[in-house]
mmCIF file as Biopython writes it, N, C-alpha, C and O atoms, coordinates in Angstrom:
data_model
#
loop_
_atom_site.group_PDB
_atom_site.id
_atom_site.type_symbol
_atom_site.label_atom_id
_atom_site.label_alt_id
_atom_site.label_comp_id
_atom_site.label_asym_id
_atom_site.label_entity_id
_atom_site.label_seq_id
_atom_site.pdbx_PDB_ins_code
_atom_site.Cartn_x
_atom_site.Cartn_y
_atom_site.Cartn_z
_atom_site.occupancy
_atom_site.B_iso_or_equiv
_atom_site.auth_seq_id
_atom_site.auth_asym_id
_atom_site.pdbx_PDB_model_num
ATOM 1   N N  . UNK A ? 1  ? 44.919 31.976 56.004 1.0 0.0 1  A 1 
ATOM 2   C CA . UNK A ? 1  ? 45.154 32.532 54.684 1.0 0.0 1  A 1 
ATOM 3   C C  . UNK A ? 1  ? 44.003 33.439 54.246 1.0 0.0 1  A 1 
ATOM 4   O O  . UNK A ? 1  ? 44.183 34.105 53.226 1.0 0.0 1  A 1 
ATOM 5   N N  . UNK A ? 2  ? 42.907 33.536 54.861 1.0 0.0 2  A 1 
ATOM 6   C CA . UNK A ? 2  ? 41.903 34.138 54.586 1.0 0.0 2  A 1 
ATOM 7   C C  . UNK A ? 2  ? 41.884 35.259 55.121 1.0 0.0 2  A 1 
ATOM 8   O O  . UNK A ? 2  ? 41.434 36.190 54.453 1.0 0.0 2  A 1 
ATOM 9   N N  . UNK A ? 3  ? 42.218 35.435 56.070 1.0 0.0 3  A 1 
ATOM 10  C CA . UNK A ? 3  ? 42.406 36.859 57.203 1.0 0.0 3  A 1 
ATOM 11  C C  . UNK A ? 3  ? 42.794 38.017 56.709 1.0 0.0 3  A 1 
ATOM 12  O O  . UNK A ? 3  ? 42.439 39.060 57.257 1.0 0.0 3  A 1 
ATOM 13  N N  . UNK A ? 4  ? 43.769 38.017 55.331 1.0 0.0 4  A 1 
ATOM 14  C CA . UNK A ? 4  ? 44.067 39.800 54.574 1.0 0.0 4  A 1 
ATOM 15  C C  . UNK A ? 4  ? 43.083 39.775 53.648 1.0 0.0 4  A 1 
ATOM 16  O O  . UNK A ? 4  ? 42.984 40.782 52.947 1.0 0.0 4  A 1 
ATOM 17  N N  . UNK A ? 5  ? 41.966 38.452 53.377 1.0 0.0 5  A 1 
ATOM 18  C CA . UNK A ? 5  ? 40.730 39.224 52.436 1.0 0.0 5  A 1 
ATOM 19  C C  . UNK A ? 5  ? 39.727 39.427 53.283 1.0 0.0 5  A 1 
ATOM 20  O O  . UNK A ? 5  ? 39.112 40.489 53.187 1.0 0.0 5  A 1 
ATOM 21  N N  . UNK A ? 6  ? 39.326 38.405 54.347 1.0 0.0 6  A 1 
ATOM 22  C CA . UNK A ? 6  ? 38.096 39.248 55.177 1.0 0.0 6  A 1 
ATOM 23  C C  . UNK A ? 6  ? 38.457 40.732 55.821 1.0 0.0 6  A 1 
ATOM 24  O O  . UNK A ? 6  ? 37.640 41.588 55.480 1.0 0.0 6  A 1 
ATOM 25  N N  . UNK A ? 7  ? 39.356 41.133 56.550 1.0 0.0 7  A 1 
ATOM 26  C CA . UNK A ? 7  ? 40.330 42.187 56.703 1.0 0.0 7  A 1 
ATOM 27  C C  . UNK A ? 7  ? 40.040 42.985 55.321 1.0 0.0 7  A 1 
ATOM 28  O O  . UNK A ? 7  ? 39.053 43.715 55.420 1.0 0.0 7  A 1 
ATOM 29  N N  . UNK A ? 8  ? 40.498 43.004 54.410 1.0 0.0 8  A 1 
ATOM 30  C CA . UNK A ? 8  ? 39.952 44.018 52.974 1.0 0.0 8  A 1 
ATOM 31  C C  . UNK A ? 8  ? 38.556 44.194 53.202 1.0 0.0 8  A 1 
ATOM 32  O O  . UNK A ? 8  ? 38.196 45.249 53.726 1.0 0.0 8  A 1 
ATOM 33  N N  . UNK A ? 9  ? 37.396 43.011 52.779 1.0 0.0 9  A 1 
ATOM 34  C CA . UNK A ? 9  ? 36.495 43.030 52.422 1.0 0.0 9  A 1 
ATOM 35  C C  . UNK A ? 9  ? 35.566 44.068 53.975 1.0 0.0 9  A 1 
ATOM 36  O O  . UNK A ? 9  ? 34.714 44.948 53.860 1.0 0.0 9  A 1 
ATOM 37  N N  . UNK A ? 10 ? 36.166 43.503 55.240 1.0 0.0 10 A 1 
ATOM 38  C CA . UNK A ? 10 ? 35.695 44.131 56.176 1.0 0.0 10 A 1 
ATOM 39  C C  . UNK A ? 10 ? 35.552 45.713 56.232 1.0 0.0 10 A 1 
ATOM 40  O O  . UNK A ? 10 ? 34.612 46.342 56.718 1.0 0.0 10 A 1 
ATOM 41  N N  . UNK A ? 11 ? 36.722 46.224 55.613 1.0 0.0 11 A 1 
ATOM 42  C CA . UNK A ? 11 ? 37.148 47.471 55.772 1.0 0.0 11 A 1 
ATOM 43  C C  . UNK A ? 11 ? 36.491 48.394 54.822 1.0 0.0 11 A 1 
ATOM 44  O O  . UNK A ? 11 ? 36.488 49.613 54.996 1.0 0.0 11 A 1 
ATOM 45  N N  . UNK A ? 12 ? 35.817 47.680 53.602 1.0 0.0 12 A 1 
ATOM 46  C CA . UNK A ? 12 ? 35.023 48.415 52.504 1.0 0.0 12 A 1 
ATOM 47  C C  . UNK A ? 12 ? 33.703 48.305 52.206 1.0 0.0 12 A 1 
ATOM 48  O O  . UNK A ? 12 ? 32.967 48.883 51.406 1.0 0.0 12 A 1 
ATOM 49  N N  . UNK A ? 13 ? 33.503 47.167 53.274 1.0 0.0 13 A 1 
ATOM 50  C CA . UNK A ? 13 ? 31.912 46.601 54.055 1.0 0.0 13 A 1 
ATOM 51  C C  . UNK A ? 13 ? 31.616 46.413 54.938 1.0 0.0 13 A 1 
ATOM 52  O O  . UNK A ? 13 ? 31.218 45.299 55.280 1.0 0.0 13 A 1 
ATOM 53  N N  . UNK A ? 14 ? 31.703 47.819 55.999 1.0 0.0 14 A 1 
ATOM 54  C CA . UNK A ? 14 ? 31.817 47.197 57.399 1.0 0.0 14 A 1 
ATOM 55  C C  . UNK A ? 14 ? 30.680 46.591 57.597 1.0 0.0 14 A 1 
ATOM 56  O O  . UNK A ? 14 ? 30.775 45.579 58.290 1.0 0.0 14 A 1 
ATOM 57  N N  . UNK A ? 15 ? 29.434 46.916 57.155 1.0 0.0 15 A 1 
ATOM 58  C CA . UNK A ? 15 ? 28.131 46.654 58.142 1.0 0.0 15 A 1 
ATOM 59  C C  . UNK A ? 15 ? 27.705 45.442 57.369 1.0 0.0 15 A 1 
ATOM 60  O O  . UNK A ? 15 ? 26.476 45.441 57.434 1.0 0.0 15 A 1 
ATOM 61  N N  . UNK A ? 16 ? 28.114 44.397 56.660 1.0 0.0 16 A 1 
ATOM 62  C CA . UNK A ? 16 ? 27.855 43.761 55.593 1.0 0.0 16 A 1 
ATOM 63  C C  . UNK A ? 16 ? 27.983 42.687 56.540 1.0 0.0 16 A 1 
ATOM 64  O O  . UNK A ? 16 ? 28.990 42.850 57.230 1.0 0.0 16 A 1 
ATOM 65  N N  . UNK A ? 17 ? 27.136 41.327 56.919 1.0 0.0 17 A 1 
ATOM 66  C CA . UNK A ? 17 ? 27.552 40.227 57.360 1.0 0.0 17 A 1 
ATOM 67  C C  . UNK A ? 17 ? 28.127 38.705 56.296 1.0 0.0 17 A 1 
ATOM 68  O O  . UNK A ? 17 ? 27.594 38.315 55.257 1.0 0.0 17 A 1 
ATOM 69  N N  . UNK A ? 18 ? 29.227 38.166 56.928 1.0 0.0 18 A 1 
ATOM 70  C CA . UNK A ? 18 ? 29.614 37.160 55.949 1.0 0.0 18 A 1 
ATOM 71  C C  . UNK A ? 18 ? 29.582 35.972 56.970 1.0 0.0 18 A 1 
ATOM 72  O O  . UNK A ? 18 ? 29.915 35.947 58.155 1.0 0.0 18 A 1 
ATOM 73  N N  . UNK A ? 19 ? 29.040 34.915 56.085 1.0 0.0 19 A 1 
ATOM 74  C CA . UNK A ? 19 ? 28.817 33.536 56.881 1.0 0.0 19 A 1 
ATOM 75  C C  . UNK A ? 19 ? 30.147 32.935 55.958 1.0 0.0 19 A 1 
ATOM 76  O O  . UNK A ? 19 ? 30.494 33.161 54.798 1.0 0.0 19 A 1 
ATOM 77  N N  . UNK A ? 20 ? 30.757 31.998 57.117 1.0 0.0 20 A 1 
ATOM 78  C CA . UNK A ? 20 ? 32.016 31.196 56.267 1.0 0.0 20 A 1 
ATOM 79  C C  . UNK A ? 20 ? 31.961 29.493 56.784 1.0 0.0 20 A 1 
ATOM 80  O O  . UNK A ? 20 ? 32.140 29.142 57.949 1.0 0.0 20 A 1 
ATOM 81  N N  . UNK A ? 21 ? 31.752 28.820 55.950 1.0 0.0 21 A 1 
ATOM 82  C CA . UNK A ? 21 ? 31.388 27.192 56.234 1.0 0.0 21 A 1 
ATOM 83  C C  . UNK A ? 21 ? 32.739 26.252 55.508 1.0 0.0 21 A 1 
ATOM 84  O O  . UNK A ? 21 ? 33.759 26.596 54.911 1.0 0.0 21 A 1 
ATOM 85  N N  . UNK A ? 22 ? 32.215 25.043 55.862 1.0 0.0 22 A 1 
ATOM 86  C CA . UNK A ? 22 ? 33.173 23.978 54.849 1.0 0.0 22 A 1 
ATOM 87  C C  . UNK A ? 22 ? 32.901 22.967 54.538 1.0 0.0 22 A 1 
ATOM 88  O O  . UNK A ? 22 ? 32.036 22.430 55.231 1.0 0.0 22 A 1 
ATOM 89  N N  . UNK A ? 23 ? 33.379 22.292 53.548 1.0 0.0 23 A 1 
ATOM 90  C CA . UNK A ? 23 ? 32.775 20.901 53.373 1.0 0.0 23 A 1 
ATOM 91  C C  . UNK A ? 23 ? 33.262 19.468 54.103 1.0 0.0 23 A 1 
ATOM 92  O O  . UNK A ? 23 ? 32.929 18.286 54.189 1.0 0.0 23 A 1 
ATOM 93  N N  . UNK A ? 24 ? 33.946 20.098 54.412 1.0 0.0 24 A 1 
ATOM 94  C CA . UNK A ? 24 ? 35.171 19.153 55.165 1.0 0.0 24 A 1 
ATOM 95  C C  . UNK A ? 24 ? 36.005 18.173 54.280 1.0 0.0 24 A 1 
ATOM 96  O O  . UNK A ? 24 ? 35.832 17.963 53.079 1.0 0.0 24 A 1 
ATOM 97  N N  . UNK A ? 25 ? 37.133 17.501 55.265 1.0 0.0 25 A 1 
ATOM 98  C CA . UNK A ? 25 ? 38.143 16.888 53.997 1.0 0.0 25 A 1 
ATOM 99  C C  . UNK A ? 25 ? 37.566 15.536 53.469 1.0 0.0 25 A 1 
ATOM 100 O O  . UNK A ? 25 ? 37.701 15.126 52.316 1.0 0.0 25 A 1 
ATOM 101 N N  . UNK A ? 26 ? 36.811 14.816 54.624 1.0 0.0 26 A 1 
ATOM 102 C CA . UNK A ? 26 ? 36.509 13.686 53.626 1.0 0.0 26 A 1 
ATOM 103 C C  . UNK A ? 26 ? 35.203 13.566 52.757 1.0 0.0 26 A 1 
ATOM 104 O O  . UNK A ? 26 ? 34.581 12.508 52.857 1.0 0.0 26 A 1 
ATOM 105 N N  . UNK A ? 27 ? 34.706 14.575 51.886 1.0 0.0 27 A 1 
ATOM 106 C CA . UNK A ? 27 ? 34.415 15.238 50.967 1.0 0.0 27 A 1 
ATOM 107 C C  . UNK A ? 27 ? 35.857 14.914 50.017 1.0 0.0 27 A 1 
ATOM 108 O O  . UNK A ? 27 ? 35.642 14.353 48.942 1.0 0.0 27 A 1 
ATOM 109 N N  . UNK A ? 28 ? 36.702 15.103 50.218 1.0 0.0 28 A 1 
ATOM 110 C CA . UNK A ? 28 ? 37.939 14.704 49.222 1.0 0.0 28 A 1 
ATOM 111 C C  . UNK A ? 28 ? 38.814 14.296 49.612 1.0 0.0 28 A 1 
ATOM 112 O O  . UNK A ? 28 ? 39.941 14.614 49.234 1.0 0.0 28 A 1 
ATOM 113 N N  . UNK A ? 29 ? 38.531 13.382 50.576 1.0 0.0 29 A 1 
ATOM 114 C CA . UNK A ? 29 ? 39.651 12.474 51.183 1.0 0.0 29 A 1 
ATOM 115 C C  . UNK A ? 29 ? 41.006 12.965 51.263 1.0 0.0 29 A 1 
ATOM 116 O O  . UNK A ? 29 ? 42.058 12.386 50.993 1.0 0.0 29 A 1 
ATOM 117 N N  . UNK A ? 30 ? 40.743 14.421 51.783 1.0 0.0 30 A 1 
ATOM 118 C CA . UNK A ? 30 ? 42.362 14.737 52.278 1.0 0.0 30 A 1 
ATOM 119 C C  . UNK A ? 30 ? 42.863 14.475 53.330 1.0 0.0 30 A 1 
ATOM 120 O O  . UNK A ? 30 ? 42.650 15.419 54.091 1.0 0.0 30 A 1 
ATOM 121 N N  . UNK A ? 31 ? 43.661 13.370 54.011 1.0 0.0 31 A 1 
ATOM 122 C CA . UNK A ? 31 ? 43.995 13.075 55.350 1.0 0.0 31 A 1 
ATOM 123 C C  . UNK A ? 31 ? 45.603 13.210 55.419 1.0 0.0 31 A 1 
ATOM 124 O O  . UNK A ? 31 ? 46.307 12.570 54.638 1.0 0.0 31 A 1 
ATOM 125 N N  . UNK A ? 32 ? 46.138 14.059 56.375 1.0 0.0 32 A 1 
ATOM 126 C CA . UNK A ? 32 ? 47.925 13.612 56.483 1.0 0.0 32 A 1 
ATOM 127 C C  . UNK A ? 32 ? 47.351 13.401 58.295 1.0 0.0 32 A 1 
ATOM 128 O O  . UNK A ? 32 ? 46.209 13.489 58.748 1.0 0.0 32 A 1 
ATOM 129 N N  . UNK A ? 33 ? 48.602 13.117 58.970 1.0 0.0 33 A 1 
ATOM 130 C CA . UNK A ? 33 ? 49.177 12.780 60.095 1.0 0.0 33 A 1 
ATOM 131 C C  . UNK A ? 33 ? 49.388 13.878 61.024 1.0 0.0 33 A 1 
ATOM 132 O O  . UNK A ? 33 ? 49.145 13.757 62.224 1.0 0.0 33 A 1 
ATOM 133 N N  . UNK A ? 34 ? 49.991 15.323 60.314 1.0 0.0 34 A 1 
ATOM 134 C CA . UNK A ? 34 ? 50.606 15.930 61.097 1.0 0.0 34 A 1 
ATOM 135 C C  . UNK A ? 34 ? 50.168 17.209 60.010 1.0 0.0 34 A 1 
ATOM 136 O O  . UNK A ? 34 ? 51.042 17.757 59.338 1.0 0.0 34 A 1 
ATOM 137 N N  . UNK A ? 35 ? 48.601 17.649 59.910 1.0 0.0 35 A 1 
ATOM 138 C CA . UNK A ? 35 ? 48.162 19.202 59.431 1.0 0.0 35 A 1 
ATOM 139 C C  . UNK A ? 35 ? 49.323 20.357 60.014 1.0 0.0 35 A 1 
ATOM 140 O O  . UNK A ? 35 ? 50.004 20.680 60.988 1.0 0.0 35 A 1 
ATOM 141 N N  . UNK A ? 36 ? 48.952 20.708 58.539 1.0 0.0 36 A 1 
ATOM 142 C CA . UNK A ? 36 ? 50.342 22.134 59.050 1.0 0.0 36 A 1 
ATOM 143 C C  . UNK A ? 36 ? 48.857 23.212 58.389 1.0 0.0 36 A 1 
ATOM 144 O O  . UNK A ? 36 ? 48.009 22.653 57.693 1.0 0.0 36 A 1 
ATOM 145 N N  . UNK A ? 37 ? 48.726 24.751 58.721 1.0 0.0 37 A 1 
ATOM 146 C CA . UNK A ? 37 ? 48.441 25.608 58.744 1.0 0.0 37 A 1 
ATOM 147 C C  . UNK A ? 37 ? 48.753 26.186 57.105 1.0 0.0 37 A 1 
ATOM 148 O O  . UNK A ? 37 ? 49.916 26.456 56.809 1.0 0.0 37 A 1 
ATOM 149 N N  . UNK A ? 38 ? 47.554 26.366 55.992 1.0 0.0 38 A 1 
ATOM 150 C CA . UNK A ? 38 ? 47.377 26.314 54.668 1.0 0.0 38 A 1 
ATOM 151 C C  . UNK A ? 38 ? 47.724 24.925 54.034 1.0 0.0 38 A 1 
ATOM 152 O O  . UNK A ? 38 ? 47.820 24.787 52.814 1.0 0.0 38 A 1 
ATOM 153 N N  . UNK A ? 39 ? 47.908 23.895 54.933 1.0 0.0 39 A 1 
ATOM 154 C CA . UNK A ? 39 ? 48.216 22.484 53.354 1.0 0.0 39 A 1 
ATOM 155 C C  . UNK A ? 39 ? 46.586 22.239 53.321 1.0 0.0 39 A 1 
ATOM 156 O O  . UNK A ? 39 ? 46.367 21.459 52.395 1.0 0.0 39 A 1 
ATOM 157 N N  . UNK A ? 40 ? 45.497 22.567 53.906 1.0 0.0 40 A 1 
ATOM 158 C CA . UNK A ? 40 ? 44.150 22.134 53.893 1.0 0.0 40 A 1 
ATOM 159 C C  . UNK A ? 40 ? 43.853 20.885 53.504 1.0 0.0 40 A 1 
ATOM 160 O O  . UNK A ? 40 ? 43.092 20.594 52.581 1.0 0.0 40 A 1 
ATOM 161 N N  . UNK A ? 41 ? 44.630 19.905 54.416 1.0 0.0 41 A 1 
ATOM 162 C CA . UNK A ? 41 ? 44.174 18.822 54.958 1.0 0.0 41 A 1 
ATOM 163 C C  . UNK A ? 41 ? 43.861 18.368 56.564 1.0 0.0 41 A 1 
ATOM 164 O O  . UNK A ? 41 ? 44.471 18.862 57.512 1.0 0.0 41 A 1 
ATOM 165 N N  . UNK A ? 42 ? 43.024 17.555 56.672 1.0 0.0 42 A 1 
ATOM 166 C CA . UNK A ? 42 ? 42.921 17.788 58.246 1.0 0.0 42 A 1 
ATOM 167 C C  . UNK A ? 42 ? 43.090 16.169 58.866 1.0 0.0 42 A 1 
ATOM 168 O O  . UNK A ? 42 ? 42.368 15.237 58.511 1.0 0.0 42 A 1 
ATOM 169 N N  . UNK A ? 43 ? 44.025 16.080 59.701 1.0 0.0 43 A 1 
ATOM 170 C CA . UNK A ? 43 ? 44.360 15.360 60.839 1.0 0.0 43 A 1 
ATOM 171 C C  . UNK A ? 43 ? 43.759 14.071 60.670 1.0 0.0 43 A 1 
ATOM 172 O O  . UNK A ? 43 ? 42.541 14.083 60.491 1.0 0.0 43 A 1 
ATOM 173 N N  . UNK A ? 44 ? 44.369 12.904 60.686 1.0 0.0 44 A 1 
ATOM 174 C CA . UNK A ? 44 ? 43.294 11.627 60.988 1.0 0.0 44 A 1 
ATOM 175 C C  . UNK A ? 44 ? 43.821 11.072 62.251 1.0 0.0 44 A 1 
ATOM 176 O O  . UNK A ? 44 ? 43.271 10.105 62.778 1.0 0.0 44 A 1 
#
């Protein structure tokens, strides 16, 4: 889901470096079974 703003931001900053991190889910105890791609929960 991030890929059409780094993609923007890239294109109007090329020479600009961006660091991208996370806190991870159990930081907020998001756990399902079966992660799908944008529900931003991750796998237990």
């Amino acid at each position: 889901m991030n890929g059409p703003w780094f993609d923007n931001f890239h294109k109007e900053f090329p020479n600009l470096p961006v660091g991208v991190s996370e806190y991870g889910c159990e930081a907020l105890n998001w756990h399902i079974s079966d992660p799908k791609a944008g529900d931003y929960t991750e796998g237990v």
